[in-house]
C-alpha positions in Angstrom: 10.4 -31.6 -3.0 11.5 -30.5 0.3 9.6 -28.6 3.0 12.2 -25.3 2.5 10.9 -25.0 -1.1 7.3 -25.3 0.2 8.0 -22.6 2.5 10.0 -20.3 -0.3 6.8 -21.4 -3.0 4.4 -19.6 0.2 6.3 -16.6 0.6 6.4 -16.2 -3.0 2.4 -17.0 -3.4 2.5 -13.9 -0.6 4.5 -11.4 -2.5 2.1 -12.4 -6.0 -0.7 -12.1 -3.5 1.0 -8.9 -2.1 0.6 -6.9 -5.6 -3.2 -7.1 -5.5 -3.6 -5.8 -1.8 -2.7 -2.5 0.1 -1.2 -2.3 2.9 2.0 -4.5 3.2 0.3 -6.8 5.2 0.3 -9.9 3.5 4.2 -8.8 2.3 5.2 -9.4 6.1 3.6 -12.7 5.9 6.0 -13.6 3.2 9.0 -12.4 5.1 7.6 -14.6 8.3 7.6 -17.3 5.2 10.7 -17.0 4.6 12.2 -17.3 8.3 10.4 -20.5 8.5 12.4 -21.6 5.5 15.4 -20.8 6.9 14.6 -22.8 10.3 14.2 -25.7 7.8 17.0 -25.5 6.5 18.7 -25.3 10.3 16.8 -28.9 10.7 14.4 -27.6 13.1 10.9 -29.5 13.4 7.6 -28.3 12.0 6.1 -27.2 14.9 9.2 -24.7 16.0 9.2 -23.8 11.9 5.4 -22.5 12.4 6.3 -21.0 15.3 9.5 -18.9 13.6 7.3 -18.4 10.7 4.5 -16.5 13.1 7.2 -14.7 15.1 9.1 -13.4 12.6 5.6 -12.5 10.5 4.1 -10.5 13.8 8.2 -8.6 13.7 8.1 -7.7 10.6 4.2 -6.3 10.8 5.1 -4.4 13.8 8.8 -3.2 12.6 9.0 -3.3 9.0 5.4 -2.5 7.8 5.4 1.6 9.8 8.8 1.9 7.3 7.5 0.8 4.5 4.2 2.9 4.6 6.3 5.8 5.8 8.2 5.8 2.8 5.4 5.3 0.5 3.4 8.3 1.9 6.9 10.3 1.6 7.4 10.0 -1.8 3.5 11.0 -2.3 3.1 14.7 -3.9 0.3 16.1 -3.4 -1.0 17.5 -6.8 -2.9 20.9 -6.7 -6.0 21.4 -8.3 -8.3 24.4 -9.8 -7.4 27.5 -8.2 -5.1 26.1 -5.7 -3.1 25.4 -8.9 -2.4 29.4 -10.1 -0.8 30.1 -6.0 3.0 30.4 -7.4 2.6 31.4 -11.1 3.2 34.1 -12.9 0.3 36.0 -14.6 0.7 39.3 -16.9 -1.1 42.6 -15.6 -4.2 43.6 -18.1 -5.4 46.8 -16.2 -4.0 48.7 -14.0 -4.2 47.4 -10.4 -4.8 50.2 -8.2 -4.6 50.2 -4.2 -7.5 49.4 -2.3 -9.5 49.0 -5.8 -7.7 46.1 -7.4 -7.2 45.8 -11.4 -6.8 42.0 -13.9 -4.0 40.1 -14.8 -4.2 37.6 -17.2 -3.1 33.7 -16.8 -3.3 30.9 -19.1 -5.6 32.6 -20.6 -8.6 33.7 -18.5 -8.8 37.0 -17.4 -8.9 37.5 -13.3 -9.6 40.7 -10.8 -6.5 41.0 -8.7 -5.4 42.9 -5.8 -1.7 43.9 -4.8 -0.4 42.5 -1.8 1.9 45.1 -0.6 -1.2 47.7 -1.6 1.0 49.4 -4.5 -0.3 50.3 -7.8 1.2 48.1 -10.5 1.3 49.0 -14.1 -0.1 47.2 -16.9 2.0 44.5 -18.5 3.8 44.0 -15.6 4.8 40.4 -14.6 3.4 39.2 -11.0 3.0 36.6 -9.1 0.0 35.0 -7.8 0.5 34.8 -3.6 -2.9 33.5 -3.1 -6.3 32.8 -3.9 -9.8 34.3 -2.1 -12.8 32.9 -4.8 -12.4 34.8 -8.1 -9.7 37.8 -6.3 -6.4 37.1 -6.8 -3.8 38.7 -4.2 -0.2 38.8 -6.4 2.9 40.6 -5.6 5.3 42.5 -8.3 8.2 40.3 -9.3 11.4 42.0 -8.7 14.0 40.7 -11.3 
């Protein structure tokens, strides 16, 4: 075995090791892994190998690693959650909602006091949609279609 497929058997023992850790830390090791591979395979000697292998690990943690988390955290959505969750939907009218009283509208099933947004009375069975959330109030606006 030569010393280029110890150094290719390390950065692959890296990227295994890699799937188990956050970060893409140890992922930049096995880049550095592989430049010291390829300075064997340029005939170099060990000592400018180890040396390639830390230089090109410390690049790639500096360079390559703020790239690879940006992305990550890019393609993150964030999910909403309880009440956050209603901001956007639709809900059907169930009384009345009067100006500066407030009425219920009805959404997945549970029955909510609601106020207008633009302080207009809206009729009952009217489609709306929910603009935002204040505890158990919800502030909706009338869908024009």
């Amino acid at each position: 075995m030569e010393v280029w497929h110890i150094w290719i058997i390390v950065a692959l023992l890296f990227f295994i090791l890699e799937i188990f850790t956050p970060g893409f830390a140890v992922a930049c090791l096995s880049i550095g892994a592989i430049g010291g591979a390829i300075a064997t395979l340029v005939g170099w000697e060990f000592k400018f190998q180890l040396l390639v292998f830390a230089i090109t690990s410390i690049v790639a943690l500096v360079s390559v690693r703020p790239l690879v988390i940006k992305f990550l955290k890019s393609k993150k959505k964030e999910t909403l959650t309880n009440t956050d969750a209603l901001i956007g939907r639709e809900a059907i009218v169930t009384e009345t909602i009067q100006p500066h009283v407030g009425g219920r509208v009805k959404i997945d099933g549970d029955d909510w006091k609601a106020v207008c947004s633009n302080a207009a009375s809206v009729d009952c069975g009217t489609i709306v949609r929910i603009t935002k959330v204040d505890s158990v109030i919800l502030t909706v606006e009338t869908i024009n279609e």
